[in-house]
C-alpha positions in Angstrom: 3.7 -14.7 13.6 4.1 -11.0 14.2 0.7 -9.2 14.5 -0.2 -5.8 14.5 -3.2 -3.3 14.5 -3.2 -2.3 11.2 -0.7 -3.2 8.6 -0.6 -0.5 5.6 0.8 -1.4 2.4 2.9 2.0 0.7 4.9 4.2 2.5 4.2 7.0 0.8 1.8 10.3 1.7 -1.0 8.9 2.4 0.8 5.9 4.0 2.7 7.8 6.5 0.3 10.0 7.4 -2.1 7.1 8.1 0.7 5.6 10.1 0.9 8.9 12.0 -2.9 9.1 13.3 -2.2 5.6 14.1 0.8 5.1 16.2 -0.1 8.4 18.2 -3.6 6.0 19.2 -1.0 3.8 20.5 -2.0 1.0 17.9 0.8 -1.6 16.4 1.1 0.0 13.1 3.5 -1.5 10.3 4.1 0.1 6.8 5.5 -2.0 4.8 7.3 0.6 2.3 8.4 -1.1 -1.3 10.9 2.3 -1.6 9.3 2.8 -5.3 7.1 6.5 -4.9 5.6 8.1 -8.2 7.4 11.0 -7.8 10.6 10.0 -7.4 11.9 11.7 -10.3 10.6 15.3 -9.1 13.2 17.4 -7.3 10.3 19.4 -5.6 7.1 19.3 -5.0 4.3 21.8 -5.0 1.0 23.0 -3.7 1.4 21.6 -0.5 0.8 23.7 2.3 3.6 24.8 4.3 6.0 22.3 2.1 5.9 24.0 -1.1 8.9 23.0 -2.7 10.0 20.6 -1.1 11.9 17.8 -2.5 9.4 14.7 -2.2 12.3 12.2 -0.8 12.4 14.7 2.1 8.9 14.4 2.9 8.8 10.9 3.1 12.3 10.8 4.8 10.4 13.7 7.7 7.4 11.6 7.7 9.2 8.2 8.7 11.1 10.1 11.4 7.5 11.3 13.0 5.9 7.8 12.5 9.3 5.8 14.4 8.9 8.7 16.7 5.4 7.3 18.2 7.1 3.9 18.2 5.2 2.9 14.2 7.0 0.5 12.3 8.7 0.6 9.0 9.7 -1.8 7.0 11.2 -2.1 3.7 10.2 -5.0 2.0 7.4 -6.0 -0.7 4.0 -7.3 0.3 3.2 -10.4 -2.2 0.1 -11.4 -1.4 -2.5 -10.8 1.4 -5.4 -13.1 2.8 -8.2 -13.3 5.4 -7.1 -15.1 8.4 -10.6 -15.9 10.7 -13.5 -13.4 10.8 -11.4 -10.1 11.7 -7.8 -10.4 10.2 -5.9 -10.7 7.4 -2.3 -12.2 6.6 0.0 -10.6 4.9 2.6 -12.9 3.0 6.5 -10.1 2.2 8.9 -11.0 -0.1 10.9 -13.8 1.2 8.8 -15.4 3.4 7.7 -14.2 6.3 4.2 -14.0 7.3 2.8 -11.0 9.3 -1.1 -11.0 10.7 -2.8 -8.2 10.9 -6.3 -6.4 12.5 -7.1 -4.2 9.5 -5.6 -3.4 6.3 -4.9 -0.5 4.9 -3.6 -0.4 0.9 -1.9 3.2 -0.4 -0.3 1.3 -3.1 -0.2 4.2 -5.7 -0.4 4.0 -9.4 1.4 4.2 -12.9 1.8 6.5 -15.4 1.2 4.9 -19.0 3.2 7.3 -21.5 2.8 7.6 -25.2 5.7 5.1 -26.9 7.8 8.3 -28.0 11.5 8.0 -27.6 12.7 10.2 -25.4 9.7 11.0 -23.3 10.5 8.3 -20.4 13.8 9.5 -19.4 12.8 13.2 -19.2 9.8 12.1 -17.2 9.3 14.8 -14.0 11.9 17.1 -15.1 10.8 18.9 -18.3 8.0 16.4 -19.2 5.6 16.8 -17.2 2.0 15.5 -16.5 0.3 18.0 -13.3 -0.1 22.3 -14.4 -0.8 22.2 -10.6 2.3 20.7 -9.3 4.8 22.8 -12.2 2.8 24.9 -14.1 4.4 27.8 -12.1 7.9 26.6 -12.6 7.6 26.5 -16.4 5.2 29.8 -16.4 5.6 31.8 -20.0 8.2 29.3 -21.5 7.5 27.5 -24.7 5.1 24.6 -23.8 4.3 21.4 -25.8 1.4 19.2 -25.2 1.2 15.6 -26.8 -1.8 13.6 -27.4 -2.6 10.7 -25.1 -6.0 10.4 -25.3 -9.4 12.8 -26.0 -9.2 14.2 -22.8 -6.0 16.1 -24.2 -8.2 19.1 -25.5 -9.2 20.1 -21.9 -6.3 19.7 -20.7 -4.2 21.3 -22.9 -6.9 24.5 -22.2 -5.8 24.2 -18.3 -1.7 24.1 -19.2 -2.7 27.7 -21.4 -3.3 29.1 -18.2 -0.1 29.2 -17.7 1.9 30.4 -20.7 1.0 32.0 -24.0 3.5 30.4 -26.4 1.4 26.5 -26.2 1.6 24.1 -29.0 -0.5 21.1 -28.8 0.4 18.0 -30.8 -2.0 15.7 -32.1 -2.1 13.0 -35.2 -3.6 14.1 -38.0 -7.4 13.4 -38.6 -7.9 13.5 -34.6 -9.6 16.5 -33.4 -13.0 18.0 -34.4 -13.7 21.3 -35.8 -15.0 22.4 -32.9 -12.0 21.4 -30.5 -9.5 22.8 -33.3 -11.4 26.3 -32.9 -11.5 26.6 -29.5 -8.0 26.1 -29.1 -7.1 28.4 -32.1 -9.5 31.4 -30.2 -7.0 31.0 -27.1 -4.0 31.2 -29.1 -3.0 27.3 -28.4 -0.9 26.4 -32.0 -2.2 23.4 -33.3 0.2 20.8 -35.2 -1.3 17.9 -36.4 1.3 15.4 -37.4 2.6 12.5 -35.1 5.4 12.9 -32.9 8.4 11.1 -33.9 10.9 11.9 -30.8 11.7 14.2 -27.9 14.9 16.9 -29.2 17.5 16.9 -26.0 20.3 18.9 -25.8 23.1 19.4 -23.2 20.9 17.2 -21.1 17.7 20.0 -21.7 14.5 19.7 -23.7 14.5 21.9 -26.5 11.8 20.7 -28.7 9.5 18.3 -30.3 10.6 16.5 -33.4 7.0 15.1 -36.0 7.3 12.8 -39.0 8.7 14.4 -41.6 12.0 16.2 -39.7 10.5 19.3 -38.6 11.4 20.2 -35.2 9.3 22.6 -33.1 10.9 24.8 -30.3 9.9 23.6 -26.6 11.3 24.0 -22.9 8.5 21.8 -21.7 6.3 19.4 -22.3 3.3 17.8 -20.4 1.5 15.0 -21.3 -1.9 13.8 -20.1 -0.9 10.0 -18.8 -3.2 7.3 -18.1 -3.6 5.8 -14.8 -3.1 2.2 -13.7 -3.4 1.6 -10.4 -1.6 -0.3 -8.5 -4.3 -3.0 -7.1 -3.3 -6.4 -8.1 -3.0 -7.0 -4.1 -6.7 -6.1 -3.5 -8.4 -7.6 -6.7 -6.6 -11.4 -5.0 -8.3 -10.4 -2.0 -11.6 -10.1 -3.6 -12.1 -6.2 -3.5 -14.6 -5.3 -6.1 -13.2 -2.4 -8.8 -15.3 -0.9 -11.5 -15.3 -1.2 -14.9 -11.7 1.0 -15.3 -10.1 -1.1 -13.2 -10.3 1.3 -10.2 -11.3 0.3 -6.7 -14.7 0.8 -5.5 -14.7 3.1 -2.6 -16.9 4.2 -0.1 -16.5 6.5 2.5 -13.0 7.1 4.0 -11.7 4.2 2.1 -13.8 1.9 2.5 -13.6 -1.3 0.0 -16.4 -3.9 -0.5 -14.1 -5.8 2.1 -14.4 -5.5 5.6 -11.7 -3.9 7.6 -10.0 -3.2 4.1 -9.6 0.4 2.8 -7.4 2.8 0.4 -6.2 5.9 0.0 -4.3 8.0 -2.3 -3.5 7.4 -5.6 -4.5 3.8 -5.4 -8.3 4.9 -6.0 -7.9 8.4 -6.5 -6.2 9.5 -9.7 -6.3 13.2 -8.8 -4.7 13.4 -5.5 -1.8 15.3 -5.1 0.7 14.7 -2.2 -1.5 16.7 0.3 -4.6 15.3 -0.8 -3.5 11.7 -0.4 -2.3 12.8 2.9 -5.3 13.7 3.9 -7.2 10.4 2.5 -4.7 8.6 4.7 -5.4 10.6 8.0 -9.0 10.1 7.7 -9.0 6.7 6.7 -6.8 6.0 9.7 -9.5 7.5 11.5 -12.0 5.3 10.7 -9.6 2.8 11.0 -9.1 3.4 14.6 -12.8 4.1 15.4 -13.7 0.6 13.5 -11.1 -1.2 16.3 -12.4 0.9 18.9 -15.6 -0.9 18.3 -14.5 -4.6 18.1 -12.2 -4.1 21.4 -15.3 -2.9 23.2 -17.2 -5.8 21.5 -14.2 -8.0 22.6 -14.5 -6.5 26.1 -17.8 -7.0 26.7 -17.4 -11.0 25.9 -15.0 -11.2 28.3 -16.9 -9.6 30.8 -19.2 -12.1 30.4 -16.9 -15.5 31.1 -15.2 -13.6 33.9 -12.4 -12.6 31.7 -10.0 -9.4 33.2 -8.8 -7.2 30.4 
């Protein structure tokens, strides 16, 4: 069975960049990369630091290329189920078959976005409906901007997408928001319609507005929408790792997971990361990674030592 250091699970941002700290340590590093990121419908991506704009495929394409470079492995493939093997490793069962032991574990599986059931809202999903002001605010600054209800937390939000244009519409069924949300929105100049949305208007393969029972049609080039998260952690709640009451992993520092020699990063645990944040989650979790191995190689060292065993 092949075994490595550390064997992460999601090739994306955080992923790679763990993969990066780690193979430049000289440790056996496997990602095993299903090839399905979040943002895989975005052409660019934003507010990262010296790759603003960016296309995201690129990114991950540049970031492969870097990890191979410091001889890190990457592997297509779907991880199916992982277990402990002995005291310090784990198994790690990929579709078809194989078997692959590893040191540590580290899970940057990602999550879901759960949309509202409106026809049309799916397929337009990271080009003109949009869910981060941070990531494409900016690209669809002063245009005509729709927000849809998903959920209380839609009033705040729609008060972070005003920042960036003055023509904002929020949707919302009728009987749904409180005096007191309806007038704050009102004093920043947010239209309010309160009727449910019946479908997203498309034409020549552009969003041009949002259709609400009864036929009328209101004037749009964009539209976010506040989605909830599912994470993707059915891998880790099998191995035992506790999660909260939301169904998110419980984290402590770096990563860290109630299971030893088990952490996460990025989106897995940590709704809000964008690409640079999760990157960052995955270098310093690599770290601690690293310095955790460092400690049972000495441990391992010193045992030898002992029965007259040459490293």
């Amino acid at each position: 069975m092949n075994s490595y250091d550390t064997i992460i699970i999601g090739g994306g941002a955080a992923g790679l960049s763990a993969a990066l700290v780690l193979s430049r340590a000289r440790r056996r590093v496997l990602v095993i990369d299903a090839g399905e990121p979040r943002n895989a419908p975005a052409a660019h991506m934003h507010g990262f630091l010296s790759r603003d704009g960016m296309p995201p495929a690129l990114l991950l394409e540049t970031g492969r290329r870097e990890v191979e470079g410091y001889g890190g492995e990457i592997r297509r493939g779907v991880a199916l189920e992982v277990v402990r093997c002995g005291a310090d490793g784990f198994q790690v069962l990929l579709e078809g078959g194989e078997r692959l032991g590893a040191r540590r574990l580290l899970v940057t599986t990602g999550l879901r976005d759960e949309l509202p059931e409106i026809p049309g809202l799916r397929e337009r999903w990271g080009r003109d409906v949009l869910h981060c002001p941070y990531c494409h605010g900016w690209e669809v600054r002063d245009q005509r901007l729709g927000i849809i209800w998903n959920g209380p937390q839609t009033v705040g939000y729609a008060q972070v997408v005003r920042q960036w244009s003055g023509e904002v519409t929020m949707f919302a069924p009728k009987e749904t928001l409180t005096n007191a949300e309806r007038t704050q929105l009102l004093a920043r100049g947010i239209t309010v319609v309160e009727e449910a949305v019946d479908h997203v208007v498309v034409q020549d393969d552009r969003l041009t507005g949002i259709a609400v029972d009864g036929g009328t049609v209101v004037a749009c080039e964009a539209v976010f929408v506040p989605p909830r998260f599912v994470p993707h952690v059915d891998l880790l709640l099998r191995l035992g790792c506790e999660v909260d009451d939301s169904g998110w992993v419980i984290t402590g520092e770096h990563g860290a997971t109630s299971i030893p020699g088990v952490r996460v990063a990025g989106n897995v645990a940590n709704a809000r990361a964008q690409v640079i944040t999760a990157a960052g989650e995955g270098s310093a979790a690599a770290i601690a990674l690293n310095a955790e191995l460092v400690d049972e190689d000495v441990r391992n060292a010193v045992r030898d030592a002992r029965h007259g065993v040459r490293a």
